[in-house]
GUTI-820108 format. One record per residue (C-alpha): residue number from 1; x, y, z. Coordinates in steps of 0.2 Angstrom, whole numbers, plus 5000, padded with zeros to 4 digits. Example, Ala and Ser with C-alpha at 12.3 -4.5 7.8 and 13.67 -1.06 7.14 Angstrom:
R seq east north   up
R   1 5062  4978 5039
R   2 5068  4995 5036
//
This chain:
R seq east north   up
R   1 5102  3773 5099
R   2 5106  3788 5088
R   3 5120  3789 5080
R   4 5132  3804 5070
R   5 5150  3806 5064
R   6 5154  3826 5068
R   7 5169  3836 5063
R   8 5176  3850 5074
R   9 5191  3859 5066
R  10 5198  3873 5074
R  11 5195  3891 5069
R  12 5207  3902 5059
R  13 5202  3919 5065
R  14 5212  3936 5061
R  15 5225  3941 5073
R  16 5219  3951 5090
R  17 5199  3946 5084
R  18 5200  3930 5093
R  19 5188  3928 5107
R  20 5187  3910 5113
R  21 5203  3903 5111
R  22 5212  3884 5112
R  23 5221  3883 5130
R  24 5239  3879 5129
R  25 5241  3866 5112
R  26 5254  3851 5108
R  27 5264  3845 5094
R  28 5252  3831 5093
R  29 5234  3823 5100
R  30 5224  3811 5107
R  31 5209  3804 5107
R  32 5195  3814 5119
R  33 5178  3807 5129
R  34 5164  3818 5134
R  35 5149  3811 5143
R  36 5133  3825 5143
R  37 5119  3820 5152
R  38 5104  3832 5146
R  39 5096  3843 5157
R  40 5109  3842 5169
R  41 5125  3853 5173
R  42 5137  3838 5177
R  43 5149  3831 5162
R  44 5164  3820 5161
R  45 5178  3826 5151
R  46 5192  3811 5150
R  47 5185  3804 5164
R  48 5185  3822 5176
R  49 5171  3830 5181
R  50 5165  3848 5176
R  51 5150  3858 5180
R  52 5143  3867 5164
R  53 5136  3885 5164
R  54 5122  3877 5156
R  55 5115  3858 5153
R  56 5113  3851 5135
R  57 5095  3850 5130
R  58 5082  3844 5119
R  59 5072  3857 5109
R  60 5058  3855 5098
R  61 5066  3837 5094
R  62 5083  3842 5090
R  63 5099  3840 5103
R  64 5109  3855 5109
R  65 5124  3856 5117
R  66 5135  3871 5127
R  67 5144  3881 5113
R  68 5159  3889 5125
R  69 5158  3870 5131
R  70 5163  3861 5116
R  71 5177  3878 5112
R  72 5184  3873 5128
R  73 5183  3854 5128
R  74 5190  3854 5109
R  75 5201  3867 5106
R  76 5194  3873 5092
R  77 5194  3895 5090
R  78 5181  3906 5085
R  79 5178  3925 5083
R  80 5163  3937 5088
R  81 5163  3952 5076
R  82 5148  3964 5079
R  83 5136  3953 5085
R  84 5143  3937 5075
R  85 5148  3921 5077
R  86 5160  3913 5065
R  87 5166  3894 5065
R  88 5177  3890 5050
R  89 5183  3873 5045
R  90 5192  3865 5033
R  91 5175  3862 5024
R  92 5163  3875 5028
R  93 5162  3893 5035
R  94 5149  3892 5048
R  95 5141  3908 5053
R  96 5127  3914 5068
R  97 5120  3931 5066
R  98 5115  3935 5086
R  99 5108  3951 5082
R 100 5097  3948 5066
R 101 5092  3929 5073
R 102 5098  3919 5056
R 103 5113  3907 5055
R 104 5122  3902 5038
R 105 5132  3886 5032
R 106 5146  3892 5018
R 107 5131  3904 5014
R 108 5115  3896 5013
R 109 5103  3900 5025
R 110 5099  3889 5037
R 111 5083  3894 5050
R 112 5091  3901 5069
R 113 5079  3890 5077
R 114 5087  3875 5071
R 115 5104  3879 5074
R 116 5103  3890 5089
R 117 5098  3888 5106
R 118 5099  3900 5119
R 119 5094  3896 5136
R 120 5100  3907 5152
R 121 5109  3918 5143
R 122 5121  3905 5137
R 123 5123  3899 5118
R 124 5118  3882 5112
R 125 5122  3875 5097
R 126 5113  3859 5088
R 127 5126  3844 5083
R 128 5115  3839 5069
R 129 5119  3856 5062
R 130 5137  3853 5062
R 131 5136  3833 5059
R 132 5143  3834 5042
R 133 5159  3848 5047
R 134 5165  3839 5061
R 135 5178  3822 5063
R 136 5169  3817 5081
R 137 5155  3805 5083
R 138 5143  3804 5096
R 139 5129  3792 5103
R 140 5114  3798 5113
R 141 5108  3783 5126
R 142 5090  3788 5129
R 143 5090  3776 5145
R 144 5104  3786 5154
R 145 5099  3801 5146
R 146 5116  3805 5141
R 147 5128  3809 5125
R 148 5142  3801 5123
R 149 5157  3811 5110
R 150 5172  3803 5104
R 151 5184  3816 5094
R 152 5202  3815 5089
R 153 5208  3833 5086
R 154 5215  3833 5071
R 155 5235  3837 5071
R 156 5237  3850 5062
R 157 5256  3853 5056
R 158 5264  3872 5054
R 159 5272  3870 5035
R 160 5264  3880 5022
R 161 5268  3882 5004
R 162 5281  3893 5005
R 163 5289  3885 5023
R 164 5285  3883 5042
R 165 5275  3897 5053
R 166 5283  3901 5067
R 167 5275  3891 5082
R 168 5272  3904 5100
R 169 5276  3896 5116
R 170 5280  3902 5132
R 171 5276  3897 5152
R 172 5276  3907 5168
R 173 5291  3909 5183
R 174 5277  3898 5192
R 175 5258  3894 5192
R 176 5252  3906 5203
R 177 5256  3923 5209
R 178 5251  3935 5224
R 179 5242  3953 5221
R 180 5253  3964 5214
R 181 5268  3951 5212
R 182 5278  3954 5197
R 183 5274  3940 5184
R 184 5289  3933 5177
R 185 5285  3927 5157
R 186 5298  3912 5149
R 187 5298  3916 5129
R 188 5298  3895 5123
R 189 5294  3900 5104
R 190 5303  3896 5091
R 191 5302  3897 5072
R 192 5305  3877 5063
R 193 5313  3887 5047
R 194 5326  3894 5059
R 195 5322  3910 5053
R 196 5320  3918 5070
R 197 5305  3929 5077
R 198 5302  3945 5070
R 199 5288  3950 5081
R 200 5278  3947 5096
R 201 5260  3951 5098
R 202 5254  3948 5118
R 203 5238  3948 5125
R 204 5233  3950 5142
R 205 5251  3951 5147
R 206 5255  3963 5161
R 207 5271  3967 5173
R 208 5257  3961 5188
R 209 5239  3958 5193
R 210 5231  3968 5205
R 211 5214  3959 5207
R 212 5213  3941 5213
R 213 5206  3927 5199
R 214 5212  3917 5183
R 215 5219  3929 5168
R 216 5221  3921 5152
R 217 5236  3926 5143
R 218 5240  3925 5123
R 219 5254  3926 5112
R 220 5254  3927 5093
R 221 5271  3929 5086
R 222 5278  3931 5068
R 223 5294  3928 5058
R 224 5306  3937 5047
R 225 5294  3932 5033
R 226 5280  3939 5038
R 227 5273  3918 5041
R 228 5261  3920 5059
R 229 5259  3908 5070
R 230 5243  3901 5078
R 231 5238  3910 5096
R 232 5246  3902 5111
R 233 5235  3901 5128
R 234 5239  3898 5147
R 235 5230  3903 5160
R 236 5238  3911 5177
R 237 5231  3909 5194
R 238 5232  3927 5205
R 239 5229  3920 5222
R 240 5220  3932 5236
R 241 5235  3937 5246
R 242 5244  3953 5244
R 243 5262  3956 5239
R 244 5260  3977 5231
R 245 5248  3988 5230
R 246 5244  3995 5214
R 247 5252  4013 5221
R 248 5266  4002 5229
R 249 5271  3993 5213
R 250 5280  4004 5203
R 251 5290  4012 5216
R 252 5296  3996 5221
R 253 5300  3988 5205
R 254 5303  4003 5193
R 255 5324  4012 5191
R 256 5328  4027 5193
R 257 5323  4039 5180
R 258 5306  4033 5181
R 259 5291  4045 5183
R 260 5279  4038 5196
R 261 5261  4043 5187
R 262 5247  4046 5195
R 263 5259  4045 5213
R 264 5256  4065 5216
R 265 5236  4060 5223
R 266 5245  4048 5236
R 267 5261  4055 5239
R 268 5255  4075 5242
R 269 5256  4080 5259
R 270 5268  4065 5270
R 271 5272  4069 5285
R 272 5289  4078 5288
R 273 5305  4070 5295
R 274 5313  4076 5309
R 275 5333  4085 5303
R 276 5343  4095 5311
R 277 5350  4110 5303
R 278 5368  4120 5301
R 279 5371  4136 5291
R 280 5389  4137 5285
R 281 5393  4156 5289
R 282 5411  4156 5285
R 283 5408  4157 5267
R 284 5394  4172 5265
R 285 5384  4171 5248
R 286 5383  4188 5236
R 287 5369  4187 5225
R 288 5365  4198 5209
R 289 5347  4195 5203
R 290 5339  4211 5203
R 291 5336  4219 5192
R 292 5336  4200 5182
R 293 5331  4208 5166
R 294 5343  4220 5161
R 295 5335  4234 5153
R 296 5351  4247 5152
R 297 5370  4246 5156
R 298 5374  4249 5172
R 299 5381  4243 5190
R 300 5366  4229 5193
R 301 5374  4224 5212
R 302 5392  4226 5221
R 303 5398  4221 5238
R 304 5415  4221 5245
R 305 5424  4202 5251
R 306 5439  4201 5263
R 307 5439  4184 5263
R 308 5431  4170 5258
R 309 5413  4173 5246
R 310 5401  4165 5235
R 311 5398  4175 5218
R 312 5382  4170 5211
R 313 5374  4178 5194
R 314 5358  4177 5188
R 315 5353  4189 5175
R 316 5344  4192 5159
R 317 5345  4203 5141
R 318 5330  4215 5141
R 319 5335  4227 5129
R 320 5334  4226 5109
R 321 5354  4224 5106
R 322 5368  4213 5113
R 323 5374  4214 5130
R 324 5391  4209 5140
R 325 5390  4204 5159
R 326 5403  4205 5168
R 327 5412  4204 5185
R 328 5425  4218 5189
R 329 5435  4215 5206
R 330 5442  4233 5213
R 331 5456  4236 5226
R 332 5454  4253 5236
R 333 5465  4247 5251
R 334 5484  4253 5251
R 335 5490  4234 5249
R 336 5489  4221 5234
R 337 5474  4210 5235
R 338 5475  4194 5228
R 339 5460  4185 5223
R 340 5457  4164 5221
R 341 5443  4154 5216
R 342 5441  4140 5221
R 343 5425  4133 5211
R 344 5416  4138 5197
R 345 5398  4135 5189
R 346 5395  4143 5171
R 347 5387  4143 5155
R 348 5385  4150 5138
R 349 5373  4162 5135
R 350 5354  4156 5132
R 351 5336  4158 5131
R 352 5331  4145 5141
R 353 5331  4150 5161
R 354 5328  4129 5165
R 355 5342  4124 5154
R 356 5356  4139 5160
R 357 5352  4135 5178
R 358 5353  4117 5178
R 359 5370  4118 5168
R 360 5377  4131 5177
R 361 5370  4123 5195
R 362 5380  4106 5185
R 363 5397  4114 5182
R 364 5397  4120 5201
R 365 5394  4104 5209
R 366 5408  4094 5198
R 367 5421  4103 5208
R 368 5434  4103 5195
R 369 5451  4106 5204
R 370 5452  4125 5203
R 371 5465  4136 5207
R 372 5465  4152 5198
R 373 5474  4166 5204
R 374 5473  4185 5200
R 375 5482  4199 5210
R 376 5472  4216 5210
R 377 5484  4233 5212
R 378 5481  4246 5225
R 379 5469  4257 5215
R 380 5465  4247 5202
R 381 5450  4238 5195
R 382 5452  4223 5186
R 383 5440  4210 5177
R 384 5437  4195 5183
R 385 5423  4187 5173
R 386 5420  4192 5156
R 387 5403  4183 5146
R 388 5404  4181 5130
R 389 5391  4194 5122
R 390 5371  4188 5124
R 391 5359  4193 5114
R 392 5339  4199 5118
R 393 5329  4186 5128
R 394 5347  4177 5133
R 395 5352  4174 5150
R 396 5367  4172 5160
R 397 5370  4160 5176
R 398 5385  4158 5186
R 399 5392  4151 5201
R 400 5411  4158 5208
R 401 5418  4152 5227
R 402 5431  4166 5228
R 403 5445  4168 5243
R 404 5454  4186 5244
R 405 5469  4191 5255
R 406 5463  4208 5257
R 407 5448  4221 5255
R 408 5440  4219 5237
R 409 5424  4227 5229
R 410 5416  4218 5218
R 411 5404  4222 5205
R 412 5391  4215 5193
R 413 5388  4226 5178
R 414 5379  4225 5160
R 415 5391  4232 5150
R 416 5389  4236 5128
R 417 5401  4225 5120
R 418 5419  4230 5120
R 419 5416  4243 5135
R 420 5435  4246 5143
R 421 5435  4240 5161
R 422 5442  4258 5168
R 423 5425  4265 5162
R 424 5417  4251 5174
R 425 5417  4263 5190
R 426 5407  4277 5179
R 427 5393  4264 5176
R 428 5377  4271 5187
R 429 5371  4259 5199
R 430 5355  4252 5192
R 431 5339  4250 5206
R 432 5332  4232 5211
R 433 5318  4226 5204
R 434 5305  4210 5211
R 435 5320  4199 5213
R 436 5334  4191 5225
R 437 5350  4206 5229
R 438 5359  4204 5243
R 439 5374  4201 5255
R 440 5368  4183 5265
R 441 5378  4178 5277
R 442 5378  4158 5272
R 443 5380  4149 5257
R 444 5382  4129 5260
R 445 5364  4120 5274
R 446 5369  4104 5279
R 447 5355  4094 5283
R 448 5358  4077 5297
R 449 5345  4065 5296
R 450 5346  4051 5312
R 451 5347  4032 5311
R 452 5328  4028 5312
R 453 5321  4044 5307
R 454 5312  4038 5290
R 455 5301  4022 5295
R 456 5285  4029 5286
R 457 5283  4039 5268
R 458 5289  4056 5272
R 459 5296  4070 5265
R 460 5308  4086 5263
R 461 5302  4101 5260
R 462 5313  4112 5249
R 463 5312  4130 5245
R 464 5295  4133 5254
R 465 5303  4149 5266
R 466 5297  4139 5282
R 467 5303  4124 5285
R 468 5317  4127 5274
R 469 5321  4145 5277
R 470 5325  4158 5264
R 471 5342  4167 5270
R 472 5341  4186 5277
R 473 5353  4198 5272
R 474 5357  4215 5267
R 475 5355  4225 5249
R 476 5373  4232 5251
R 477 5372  4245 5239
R 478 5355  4254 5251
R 479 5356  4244 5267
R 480 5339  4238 5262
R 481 5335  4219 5272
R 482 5333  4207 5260
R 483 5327  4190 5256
R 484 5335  4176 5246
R 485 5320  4166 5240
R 486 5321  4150 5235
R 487 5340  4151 5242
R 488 5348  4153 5227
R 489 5366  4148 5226
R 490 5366  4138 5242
R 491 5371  4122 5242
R 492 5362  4109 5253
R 493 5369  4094 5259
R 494 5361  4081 5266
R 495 5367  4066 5276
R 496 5355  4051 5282
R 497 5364  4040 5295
R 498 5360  4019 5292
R 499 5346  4024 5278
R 500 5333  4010 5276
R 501 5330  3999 5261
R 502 5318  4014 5251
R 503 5316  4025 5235
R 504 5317  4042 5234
R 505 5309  4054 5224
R 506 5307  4073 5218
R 507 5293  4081 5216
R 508 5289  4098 5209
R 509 5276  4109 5217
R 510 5279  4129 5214
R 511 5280  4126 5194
R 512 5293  4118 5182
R 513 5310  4113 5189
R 514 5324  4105 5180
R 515 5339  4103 5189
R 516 5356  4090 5196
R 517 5356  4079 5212
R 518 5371  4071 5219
R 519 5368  4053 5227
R 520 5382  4048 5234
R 521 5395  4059 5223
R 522 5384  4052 5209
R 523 5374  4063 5196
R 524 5357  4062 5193
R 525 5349  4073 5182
R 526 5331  4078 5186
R 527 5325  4076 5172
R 528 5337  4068 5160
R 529 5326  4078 5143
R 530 5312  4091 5147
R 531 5305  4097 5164
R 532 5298  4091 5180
R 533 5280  4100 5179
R 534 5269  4102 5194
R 535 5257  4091 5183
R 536 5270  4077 5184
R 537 5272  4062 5196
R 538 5285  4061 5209
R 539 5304  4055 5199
R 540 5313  4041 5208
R 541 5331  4047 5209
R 542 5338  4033 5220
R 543 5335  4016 5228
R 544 5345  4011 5245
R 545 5348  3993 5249
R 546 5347  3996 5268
R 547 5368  3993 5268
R 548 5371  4009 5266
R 549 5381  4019 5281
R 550 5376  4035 5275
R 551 5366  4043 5262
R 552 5373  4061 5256
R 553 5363  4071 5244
R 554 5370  4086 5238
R 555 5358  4101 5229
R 556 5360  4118 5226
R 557 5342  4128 5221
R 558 5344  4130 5198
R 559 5340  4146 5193
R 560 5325  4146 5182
R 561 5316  4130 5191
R 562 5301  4134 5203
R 563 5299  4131 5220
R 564 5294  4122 5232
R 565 5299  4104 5230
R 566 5295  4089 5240
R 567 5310  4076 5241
R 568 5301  4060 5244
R 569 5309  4045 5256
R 570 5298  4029 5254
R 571 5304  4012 5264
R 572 5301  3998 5251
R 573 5299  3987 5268
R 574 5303  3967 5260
//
């Protein structure tokens, strides 16, 4: 009967370089029994069986057991750094060199082959080698073939010279999880010193586990006084039954505001859902966009309203000097006119076309209580929107719902600063250029979407010209047809009767769009800072419950932003 004393005293190694680690340690410990049989996989650990990756073995006279089988059976930690394995003690740096076949004891050199073993692929270590560093003993019974190891971890406390490390602790919601189940991690650590944790360093945490197996997960944490604690270990089971897919995942747990990356490969080209469709006539839409860069002074569009009308203006300083735009209202008819508007959607002067349509397309769809009131005289021309002057490369976006009594002419015109407004009418009308001009004869779709109707991902199609058509109308200063593309200034209105429980999304495809949504009377800025980019994934603007009666979305096309765009309805089916 052989027989050594051993010590085995856990490794210290630097934060993140750890790779075989203690599983999930205690305050204090106990005494621990393993029973290796040479040449054979089966071993008793306290009395349970395991199956090793490899046996222990004789070589050349000399014992060896399983390396990753003692790491695992004792707690202890080491590191693998370029090829090398490193074992400190409280006596002794122990060191294996993999690559250059030479192993080291506090740096003397002792020969590979008396400390090393390799068999199958899997690292052997010889106890005699480490009789001397370790506080376990072991008896080898040649009858039976087998090694017997007592060891008593040792109980290492956290105090230190100048106080208590933190200690890092923390558990799952449960043992096990499905694929793609959000994991739920309970913090337990604590700092003895009360001095509270400054830092947490995770590894191998995520929000969920999309392949089935056992994920080891690690914590490291640090206090206020820079102390760090010893890495903390539990394993977590991911059973082979789904619960997400890895697309599905963050659009059923992420909020609004989040950016689905990557979602644009899965969720390009869904089918369409079935609406019906009704153009509000009773409100036609005027719209001066062309010529949008403004190049000289001059008359850049003008129609006459007797009635209700949309004013919408979208226009830009071309030239190398300031410009004022404004809107004059005239009244050729023999009878006061008197004008009312009802809603407005401005903004300052800028040279940004994404930010002056989004914050003019904003101020419209507050719906302030207006009620502003001018009276024009019979032959008299009066102004009804002044800008304040904009500079080269600034722009101008704005919205008006007007109501008149009477006949009344209005015109768009680029003006130099200071211009009196009974020099208006001599202004030359200016020709159109590539963009929208026009008298439309609607300015507000509402869309109706049926109880039922979205039981698959789907989508709307905005600002494509097919199936959302652009509005037809006439250039009324040449009787030209025109086309408003995109549908500038017209609001949509959607409203989907018992929605399901689902996300929806916006998606950019003609370019950059930045622009407001109204969920249920509710803003929601797309995006909050910057752009949505055709490179960009789908933005989840609203979740439903499934309790909803109705829900209304409310849009109007910003000037500046790039069609088409896909709105996105996906059930999130429990």
């Amino acid at each position: 009967m052989l027989l050594r004393q051993i010590s085995i005293l856990a490794v210290v190694a630097a934060l993140g370089m750890s790779i075989f680690a203690p599983a999930a340690s205690a305050v204090s410990t106990s005494s621990s029994l393993i029973l290796l049989y040479l040449n054979k996989k089966q071993a008793m650990v306290n009395n349970d069986t395991v199956t090793l990756d490899s046996p222990a073995t004789v070589v050349n006279g000399r014992t060896f057991v399983p390396l990753r089988f003692l790491q695992q059976s004792f707690g202890f930690q080491m590191s693998l750094v370029n090829g090398k394995i490193t074992i400190s003690t409280s006596t002794a740096t122990l060191l294996i060199d993999m690559k250059k076949k030479a192993a080291y004891a506090n740096g003397t050199y002792v020969p590979y082959s008396q400390a090393v073993a390799v068999r199958n692929g899997r690292t052997l270590i010889q106890l005699k080698w480490v009789a001397d560093y370790m506080g376990a003993r072991y008896v080898y019974h040649q009858d039976l073939g087998r090694i017997d190891i007592y060891y008593v971890k040792t109980a290492n406390g956290v105090y230190e010279s100048d106080g208590s490390k933190p200690v890092a602790k923390f558990t799952f919601g449960k043992s096990a999880y499905r694929i793609g189940e959000p994991v739920k991690y309970v913090d337990l650590s604590y700092d003895p010193d009360a001095e509270g944790i400054y830092h947490r360093s995770w590894g191998g945490k995520q929000e969920a586990f999309f392949k089935p197996g056992e994920y080891t997960v690690s914590l490291r944490v640090i206090d206020s006084k820079g102390r760090v604690s010893d890495t903390y270990e539990r394993t977590l089971t991911i059973l082979n039954e789904p619960f997400l897919t890895e697309q599905e995942y963050p659009i059923f747990t992420q909020a609004v505001g989040t950016e689905i990356e990557g979602g644009r490969k899965y969720l390009s080209g869904l089918p369409q859902i079935v609406k019906s469709t009704f153009d509000n006539t009773n409100r036609p839409l005027i719209v001066s966009d062309s010529p949008e860069l403004i190049l000289e002074p001059g008359i850049l569009y003008q129609d006459t309203v007797n009635g209700k009308a949309r004013l919408y203006a979208n226009h830009q300083n071309g030239m190398d000097r300031k410009v004022q735009f404004a809107i004059a209202v005239t009244n050729k008819s023999s009878a006061p006119v008197n004008v009312t508007t009802t809603n407005k959607g401005e903004v300052y002067p800028s040279k940004y076309a994404n930010l002056a349509g989004h914050q003019a397309s904003v101020d419209f769809l507050m719906y302030d209580p207006l009620n502003r009131k001018m009276t024009v005289p019979t032959g008299g021309t009066m102004v009804y929107v002044l800008m304040p002057d904009f500079f080269p490369a600034s722009g101008v976006n704005a919205f008006y719902d007007v109501e008149t009594d009477g006949p009344a002419q209005f015109s768009f015109v680029a003006i130099d600063s200071g211009t009196p407004p009974e020099l208006f009418s001599s202004l030359m009308q200016l020709g159109r250029g590539i963009h929208n001009r026009g008298t439309f004869n609607y300015s507000e779709t509402t869309w109706d979407v049926a109880k039922g109707a979205i039981y698959q991902p789907s989508r709307i199609i905005i600002g494509d010209g097919v199936t959302d058509p652009f509005g037809q109308g006439i250039d009324a200063m040449n009787g030209i047809p025109s086309v408003n593309k995109g549908n500038y200034g017209v609001v949509k209105k959607l409203r989907i009767d018992s929605p399901p429980k689902m996300a929806v999304m916006v998606m950019a495809r003609g370019g950059t769009f930045k622009g407001p949504f109204k969920i249920n009377g509710e803003f929601v800025m797309v995006r909050d800072s910057g752009v949505l980019s055709y490179l960009d994934g789908p933005l989840i603007i609203a979740k439903t419950t499934g309790y909803e009666r109705t829900l209304d979305i409310e849009f109007t096309p910003p000037a500046g932003s790039a069609f088409p765009i896909d709105m996105i309805f996906y059930p999130l089916n429990d």
